[in-house]
Kinemage of the C-alpha trace (Angstrom):
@kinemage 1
@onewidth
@group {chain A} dominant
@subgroup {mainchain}
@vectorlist {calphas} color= white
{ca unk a 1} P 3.945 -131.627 -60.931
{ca unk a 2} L 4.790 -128.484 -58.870
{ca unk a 3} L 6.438 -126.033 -60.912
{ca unk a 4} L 8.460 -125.009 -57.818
{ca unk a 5} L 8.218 -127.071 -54.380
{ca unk a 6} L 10.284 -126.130 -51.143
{ca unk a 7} L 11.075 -128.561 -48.822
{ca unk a 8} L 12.079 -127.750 -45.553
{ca unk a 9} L 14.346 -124.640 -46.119
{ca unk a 10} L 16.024 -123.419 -43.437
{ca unk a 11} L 18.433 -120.466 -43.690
{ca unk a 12} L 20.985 -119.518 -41.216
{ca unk a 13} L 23.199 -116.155 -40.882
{ca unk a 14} L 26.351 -116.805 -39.291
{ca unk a 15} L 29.497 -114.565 -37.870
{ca unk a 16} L 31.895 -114.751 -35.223
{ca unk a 17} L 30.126 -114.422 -32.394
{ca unk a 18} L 26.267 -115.337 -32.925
{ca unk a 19} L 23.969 -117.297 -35.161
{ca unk a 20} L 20.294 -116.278 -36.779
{ca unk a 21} L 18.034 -118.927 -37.642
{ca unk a 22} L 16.232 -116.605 -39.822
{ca unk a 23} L 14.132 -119.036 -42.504
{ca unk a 24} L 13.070 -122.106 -40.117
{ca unk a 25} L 11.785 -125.315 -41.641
{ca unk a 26} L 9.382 -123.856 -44.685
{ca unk a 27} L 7.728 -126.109 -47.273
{ca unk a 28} L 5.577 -125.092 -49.970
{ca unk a 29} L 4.253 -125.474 -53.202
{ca unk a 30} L 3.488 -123.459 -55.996
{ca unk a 31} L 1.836 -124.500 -59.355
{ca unk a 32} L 2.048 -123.319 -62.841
{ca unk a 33} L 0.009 -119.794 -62.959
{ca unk a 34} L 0.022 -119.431 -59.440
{ca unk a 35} L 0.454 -115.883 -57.580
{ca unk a 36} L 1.920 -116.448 -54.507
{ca unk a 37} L 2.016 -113.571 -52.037
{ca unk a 38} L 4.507 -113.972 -48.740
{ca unk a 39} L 3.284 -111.691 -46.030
{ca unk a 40} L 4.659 -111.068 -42.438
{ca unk a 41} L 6.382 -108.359 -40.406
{ca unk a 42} L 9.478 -107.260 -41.058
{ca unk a 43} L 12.127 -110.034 -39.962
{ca unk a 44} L 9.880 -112.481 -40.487
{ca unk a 45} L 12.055 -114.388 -43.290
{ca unk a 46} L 10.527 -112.576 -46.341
{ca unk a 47} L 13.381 -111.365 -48.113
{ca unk a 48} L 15.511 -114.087 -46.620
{ca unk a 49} L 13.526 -116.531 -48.012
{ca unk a 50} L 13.459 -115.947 -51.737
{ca unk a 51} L 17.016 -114.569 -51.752
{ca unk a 52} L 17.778 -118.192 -50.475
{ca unk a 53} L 15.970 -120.527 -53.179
{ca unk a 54} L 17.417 -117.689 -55.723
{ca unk a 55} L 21.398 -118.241 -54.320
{ca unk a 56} L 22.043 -114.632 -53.919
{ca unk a 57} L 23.012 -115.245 -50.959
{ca unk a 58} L 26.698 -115.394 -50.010
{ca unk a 59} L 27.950 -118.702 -48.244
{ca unk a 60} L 30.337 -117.230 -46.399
{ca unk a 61} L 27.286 -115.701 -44.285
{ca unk a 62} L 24.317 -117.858 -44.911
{ca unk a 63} L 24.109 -121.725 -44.415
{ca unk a 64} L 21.164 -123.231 -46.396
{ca unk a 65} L 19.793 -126.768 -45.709
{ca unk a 66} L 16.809 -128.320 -47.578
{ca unk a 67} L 15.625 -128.050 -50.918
{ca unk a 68} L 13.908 -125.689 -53.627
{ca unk a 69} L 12.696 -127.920 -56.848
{ca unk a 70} L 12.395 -126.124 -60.058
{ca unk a 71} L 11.093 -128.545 -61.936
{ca unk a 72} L 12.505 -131.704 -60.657
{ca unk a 73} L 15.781 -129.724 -60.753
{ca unk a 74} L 16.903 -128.970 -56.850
{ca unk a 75} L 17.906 -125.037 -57.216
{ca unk a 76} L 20.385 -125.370 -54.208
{ca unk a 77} L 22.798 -128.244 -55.437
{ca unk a 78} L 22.842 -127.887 -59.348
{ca unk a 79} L 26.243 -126.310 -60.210
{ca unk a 80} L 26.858 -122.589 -60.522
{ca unk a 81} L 26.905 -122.872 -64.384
{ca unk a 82} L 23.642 -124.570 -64.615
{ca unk a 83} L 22.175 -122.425 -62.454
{ca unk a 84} L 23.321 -119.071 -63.432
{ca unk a 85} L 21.822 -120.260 -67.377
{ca unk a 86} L 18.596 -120.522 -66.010
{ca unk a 87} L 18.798 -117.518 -63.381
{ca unk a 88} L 16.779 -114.312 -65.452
{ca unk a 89} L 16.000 -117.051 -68.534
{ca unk a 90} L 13.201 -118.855 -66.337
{ca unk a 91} L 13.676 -117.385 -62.813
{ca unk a 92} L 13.859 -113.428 -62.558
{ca unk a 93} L 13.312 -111.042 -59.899
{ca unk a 94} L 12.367 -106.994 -59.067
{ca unk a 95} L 14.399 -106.155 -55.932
{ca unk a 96} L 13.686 -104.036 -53.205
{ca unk a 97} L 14.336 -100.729 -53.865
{ca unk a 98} L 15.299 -101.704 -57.478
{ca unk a 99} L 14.234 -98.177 -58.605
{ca unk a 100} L 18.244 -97.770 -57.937
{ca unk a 101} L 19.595 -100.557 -59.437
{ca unk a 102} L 19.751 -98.993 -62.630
{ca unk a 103} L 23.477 -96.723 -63.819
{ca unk a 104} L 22.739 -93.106 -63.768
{ca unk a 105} L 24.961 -92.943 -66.480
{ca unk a 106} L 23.698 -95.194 -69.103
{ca unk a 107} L 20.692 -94.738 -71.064
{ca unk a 108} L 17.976 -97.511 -70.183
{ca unk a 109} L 17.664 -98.898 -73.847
{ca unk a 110} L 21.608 -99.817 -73.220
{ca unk a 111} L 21.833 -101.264 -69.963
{ca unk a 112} L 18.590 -103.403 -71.233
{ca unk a 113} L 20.586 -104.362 -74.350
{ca unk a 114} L 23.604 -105.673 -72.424
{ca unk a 115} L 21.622 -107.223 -69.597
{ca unk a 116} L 19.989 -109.347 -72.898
{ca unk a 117} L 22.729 -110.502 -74.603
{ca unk a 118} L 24.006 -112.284 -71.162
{ca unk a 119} L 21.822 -115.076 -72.790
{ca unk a 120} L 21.278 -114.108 -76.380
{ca unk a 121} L 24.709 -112.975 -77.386
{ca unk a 122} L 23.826 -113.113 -80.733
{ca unk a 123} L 20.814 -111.229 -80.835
{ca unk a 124} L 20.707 -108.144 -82.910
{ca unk a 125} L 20.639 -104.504 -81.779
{ca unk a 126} L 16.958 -104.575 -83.174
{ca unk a 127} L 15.609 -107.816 -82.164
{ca unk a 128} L 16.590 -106.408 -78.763
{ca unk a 129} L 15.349 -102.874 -79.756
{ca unk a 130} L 11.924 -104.393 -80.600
{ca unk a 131} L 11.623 -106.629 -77.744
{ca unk a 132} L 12.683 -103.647 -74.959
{ca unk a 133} L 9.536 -101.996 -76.389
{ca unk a 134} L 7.385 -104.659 -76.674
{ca unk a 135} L 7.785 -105.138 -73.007
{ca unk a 136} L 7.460 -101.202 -72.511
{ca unk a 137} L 3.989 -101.333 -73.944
{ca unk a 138} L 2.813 -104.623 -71.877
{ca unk a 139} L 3.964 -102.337 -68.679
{ca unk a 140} L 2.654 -98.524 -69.870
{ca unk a 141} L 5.761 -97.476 -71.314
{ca unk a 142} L 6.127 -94.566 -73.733
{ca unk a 143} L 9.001 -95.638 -76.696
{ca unk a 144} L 10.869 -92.524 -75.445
{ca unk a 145} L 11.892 -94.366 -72.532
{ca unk a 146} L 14.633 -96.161 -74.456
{ca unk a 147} L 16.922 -92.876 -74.868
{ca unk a 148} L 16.574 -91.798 -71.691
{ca unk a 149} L 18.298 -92.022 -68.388
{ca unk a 150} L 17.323 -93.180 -65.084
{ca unk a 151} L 17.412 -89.629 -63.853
{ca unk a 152} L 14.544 -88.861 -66.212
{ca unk a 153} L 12.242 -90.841 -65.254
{ca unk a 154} L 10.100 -90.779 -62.254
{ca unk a 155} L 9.839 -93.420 -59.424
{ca unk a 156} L 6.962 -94.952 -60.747
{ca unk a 157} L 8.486 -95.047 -64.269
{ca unk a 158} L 11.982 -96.447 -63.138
{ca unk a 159} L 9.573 -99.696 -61.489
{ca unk a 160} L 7.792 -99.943 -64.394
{ca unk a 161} L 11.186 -100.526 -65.993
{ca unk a 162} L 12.412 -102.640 -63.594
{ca unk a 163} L 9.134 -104.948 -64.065
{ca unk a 164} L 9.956 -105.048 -68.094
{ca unk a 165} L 13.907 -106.096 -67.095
{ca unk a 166} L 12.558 -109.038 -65.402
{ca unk a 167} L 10.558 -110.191 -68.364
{ca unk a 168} L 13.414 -109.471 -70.998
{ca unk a 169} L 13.427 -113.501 -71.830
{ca unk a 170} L 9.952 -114.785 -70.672
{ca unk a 171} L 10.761 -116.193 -67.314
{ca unk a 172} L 8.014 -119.186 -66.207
{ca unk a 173} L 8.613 -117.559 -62.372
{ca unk a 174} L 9.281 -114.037 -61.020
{ca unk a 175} L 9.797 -112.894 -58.050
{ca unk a 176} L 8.651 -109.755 -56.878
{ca unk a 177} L 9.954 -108.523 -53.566
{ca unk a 178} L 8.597 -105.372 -51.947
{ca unk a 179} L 8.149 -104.073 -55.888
{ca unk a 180} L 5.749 -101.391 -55.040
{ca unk a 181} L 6.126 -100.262 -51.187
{ca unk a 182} L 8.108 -97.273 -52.158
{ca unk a 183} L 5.681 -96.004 -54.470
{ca unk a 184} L 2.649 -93.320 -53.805
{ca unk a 185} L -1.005 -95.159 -53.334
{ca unk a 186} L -1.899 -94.481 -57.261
{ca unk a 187} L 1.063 -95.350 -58.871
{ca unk a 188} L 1.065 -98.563 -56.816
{ca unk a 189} L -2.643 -98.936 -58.046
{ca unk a 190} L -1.561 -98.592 -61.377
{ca unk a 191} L 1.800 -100.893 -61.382
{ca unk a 192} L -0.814 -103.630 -59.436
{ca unk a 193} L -3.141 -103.660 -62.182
{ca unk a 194} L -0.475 -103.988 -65.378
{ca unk a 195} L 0.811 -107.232 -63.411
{ca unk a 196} L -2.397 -108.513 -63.309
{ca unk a 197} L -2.875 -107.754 -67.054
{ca unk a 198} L 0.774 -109.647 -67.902
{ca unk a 199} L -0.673 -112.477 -65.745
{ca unk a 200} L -3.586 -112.591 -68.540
{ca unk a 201} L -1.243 -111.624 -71.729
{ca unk a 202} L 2.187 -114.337 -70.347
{ca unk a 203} L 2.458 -117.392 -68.717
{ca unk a 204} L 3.989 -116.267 -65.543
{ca unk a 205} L 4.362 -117.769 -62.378
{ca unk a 206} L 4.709 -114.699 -59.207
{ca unk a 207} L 5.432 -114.493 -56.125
{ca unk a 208} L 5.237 -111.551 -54.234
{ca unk a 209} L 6.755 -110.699 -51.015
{ca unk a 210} L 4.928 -107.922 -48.996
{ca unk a 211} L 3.699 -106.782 -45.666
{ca unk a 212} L 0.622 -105.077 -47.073
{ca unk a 213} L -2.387 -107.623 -46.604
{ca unk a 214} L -4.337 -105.404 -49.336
{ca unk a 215} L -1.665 -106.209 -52.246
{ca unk a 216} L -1.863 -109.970 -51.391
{ca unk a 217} L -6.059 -110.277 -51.252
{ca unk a 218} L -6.383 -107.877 -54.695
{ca unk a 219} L -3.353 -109.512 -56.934
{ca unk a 220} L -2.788 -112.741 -55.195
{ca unk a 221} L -4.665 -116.267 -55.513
{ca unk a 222} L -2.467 -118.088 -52.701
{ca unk a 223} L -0.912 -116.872 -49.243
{ca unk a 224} L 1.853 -117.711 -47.421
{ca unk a 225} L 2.328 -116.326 -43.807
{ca unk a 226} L 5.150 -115.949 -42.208
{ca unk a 227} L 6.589 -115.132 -38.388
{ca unk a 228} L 10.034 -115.151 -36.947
{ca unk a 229} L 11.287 -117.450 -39.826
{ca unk a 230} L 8.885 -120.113 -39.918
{ca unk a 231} L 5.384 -120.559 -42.098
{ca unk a 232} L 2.414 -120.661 -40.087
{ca unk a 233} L -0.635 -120.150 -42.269
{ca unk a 234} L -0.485 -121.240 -46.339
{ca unk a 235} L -3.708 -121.332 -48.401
{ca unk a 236} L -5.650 -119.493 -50.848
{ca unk a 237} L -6.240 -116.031 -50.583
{ca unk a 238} L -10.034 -116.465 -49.998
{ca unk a 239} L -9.694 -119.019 -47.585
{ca unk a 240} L -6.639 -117.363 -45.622
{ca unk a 241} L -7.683 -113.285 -45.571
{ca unk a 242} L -11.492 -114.666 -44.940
{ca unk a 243} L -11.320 -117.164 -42.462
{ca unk a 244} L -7.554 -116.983 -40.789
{ca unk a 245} L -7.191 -119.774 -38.514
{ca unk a 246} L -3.703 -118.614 -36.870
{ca unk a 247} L -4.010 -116.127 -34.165
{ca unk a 248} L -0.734 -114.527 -35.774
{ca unk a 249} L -2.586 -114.126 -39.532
{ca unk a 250} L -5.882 -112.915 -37.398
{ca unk a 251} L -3.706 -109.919 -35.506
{ca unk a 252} L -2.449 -108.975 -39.000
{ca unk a 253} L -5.559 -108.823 -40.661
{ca unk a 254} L -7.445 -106.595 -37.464
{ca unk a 255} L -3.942 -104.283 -37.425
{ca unk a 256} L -5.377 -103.117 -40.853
{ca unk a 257} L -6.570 -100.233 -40.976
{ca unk a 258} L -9.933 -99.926 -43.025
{ca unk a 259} L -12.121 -96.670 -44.813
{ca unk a 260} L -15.333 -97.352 -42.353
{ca unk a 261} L -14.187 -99.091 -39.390
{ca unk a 262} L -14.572 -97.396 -35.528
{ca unk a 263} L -11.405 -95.798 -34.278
{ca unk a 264} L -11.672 -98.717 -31.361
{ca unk a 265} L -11.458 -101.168 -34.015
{ca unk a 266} L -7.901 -101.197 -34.836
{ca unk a 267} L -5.752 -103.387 -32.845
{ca unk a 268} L -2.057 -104.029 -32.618
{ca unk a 269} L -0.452 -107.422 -32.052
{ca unk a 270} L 1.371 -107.102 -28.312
{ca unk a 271} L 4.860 -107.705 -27.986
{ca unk a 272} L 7.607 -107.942 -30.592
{ca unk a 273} L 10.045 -110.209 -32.863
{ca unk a 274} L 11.946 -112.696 -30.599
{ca unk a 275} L 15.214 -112.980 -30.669
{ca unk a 276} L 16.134 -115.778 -33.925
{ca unk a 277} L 19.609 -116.130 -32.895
{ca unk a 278} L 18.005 -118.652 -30.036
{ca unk a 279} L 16.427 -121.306 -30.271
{ca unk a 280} L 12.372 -122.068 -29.304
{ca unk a 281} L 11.071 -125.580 -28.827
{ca unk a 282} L 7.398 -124.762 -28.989
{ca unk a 283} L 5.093 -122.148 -30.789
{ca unk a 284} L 7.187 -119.141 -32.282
{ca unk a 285} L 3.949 -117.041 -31.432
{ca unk a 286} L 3.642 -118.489 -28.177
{ca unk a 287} L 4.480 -115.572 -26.065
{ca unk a 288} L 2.232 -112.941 -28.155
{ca unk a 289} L -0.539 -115.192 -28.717
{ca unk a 290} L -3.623 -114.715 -26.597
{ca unk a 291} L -4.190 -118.305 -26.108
{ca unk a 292} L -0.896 -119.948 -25.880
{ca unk a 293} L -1.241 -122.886 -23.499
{ca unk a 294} L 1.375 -125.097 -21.884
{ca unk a 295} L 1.570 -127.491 -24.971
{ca unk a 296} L 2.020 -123.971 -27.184
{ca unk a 297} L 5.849 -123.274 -25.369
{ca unk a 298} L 7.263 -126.502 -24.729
{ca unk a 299} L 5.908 -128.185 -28.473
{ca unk a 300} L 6.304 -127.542 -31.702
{ca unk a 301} L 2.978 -127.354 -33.904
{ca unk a 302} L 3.006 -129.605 -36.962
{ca unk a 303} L 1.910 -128.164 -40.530
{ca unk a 304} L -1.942 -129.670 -40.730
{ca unk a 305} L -4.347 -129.364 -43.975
{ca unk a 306} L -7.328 -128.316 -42.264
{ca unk a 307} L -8.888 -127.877 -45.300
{ca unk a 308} L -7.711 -128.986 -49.432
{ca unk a 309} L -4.753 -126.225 -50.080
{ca unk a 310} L -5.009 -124.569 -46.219
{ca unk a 311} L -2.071 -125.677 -43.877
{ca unk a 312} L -2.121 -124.072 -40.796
{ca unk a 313} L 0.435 -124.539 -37.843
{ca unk a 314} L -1.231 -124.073 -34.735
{ca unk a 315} L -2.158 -126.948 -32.261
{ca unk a 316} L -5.307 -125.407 -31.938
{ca unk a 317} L -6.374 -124.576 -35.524
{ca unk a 318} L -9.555 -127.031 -35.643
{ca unk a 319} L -10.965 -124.459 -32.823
{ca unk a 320} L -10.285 -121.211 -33.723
């Protein structure tokens, strides 16, 4: 059983005078232990996506259709109570730019103590004490950081933090979106490699959103790709960053830029976003893909398994 299986999500921003179809159509699946990374552009749905199975986002501006099983229990239709008991108990998450999250005027050992007892009111100033820094030493966090404020700490300190916040209770799925884009290239190296340590130390389930293809192929087992909304390429990493079948995940992977590669190496995908507030009835890539056909703008790929694990959704997948 899937510890958390999407079925055809699709998210919609709405106001007066326009719609977005901004998450169109995804279904996935992610076992216990996997490490899920959700790559893409920005716009593509990213952020979107995950804020949607996680309800943070408000219904007076987002309409959400489909479902998001947490084991066997539908995310999107279980009452608020229910839900908001096992929101940060077995489902946390590191925001985007969650370095500022945090009260400037609050030390960090008491906004982690309060942020606790939301589910453990009972729990004792220690237990919590002892746990805080049990967590501080799985992420490479001096004790000191208790009685200290955010201010004190530097940005690669303050996401270390955030990291142990989202592990307070154990969760069996975190979510980690854009955790480490804000960060300098060594403290990123650094924050990478403790997650892949808790991986080996908890049982923890991660997915994390990015549009760096090198955080996905060294901390990631599984890939999802996304564009404009909807999921075109899902597989494992090794099957997905080696051998991309959608012309979409190939232009990503050659806009890399790498060490040793010739200056005429590096290529760009054409074109840009399309507009998501209309609506396409064939390929989303169509009209930046280098071998759109006929079929490619008037239908609609399916999802197809072209290998065990590797969906890709392109009608010409088998060939490329």
């Amino acid at each position: 059983m899937a510890l958390l299986s999407v079925k055809n999500l699709c998210i919609t921003y709405k106001n007066k005078e326009k719609e977005v179809y901004a998450v169109d159509d995804v279904s996935f699946d992610m076992e216990s232990g996997d490490s899920l990374g959700i790559v893409g552009e920005s716009g593509s749905g990213k952020s979107t996506l995950a804020m949607g199975i996680l309800r943070l986002l408000s219904p007076k501006s987002a309409h959400i259709e489909g479902n998001a099983f947490f084991k066997d229990n539908d995310l999107l239709t279980m009452s608020k109570s229910d839900f908001n008991k096992l929101r940060w108990k077995q489902i946390s998450i590191v925001f985007q730019k969650s370095m500022n999250t945090l009260s400037p005027i609050h030390k960090i050992g008491d906004q982690l103590e309060d942020i606790y007892r939301v589910h453990e009111p009972k729990a004792t100033k220690e237990q919590i004490k002892n746990r805080v820094l049990e967590l501080f030493k799985l992420v490479n966090l001096s004790d000191r950081i208790y009685n200290l404020y955010p201010h004190e700490l530097s940005g690669g300190m303050l996401q270390r933090t955030s990291i142990a916040l989202s592990l307070l209770h154990n969760p069996e799925l975190i979510v980690l979106d854009e955790a480490t884009t804000a960060l300098d290239v060594v403290t990123q190296g650094q924050i990478l490699s403790e997650i892949k340590k808790l991986e080996k130390t908890i049982n923890m389930t991660r997915i994390m959103i990015t549009h760096d293809m090198s955080v996905v192929a060294t901390v990631c087992d599984k890939v999802a790709v996304m564009y404009a909304g909807r999921l075109v390429e899902f597989g494992f990493v090794k099957d997905v960053i080696l051998n991309p079948r959608h012309p979409y995940t190939q232009g990503l992977i050659k806009s890399y830029p790498l060490m040793k590669a010739p200056k005429d190496e590096l290529k760009s995908i054409p074109g840009s976003l399309p507009n998501l507030s209309k609506r396409y009835e064939g390929c989303i890539f169509a009209p930046r893909c280098s071998i759109a056909t006929d079929i490619c703008r008037t239908k609609r790929p399916e999802n197809r398994e072209i290998k065990t694990g590797h969906m890709i959704s392109c009608h010409f997948a088998e060939g490329i």
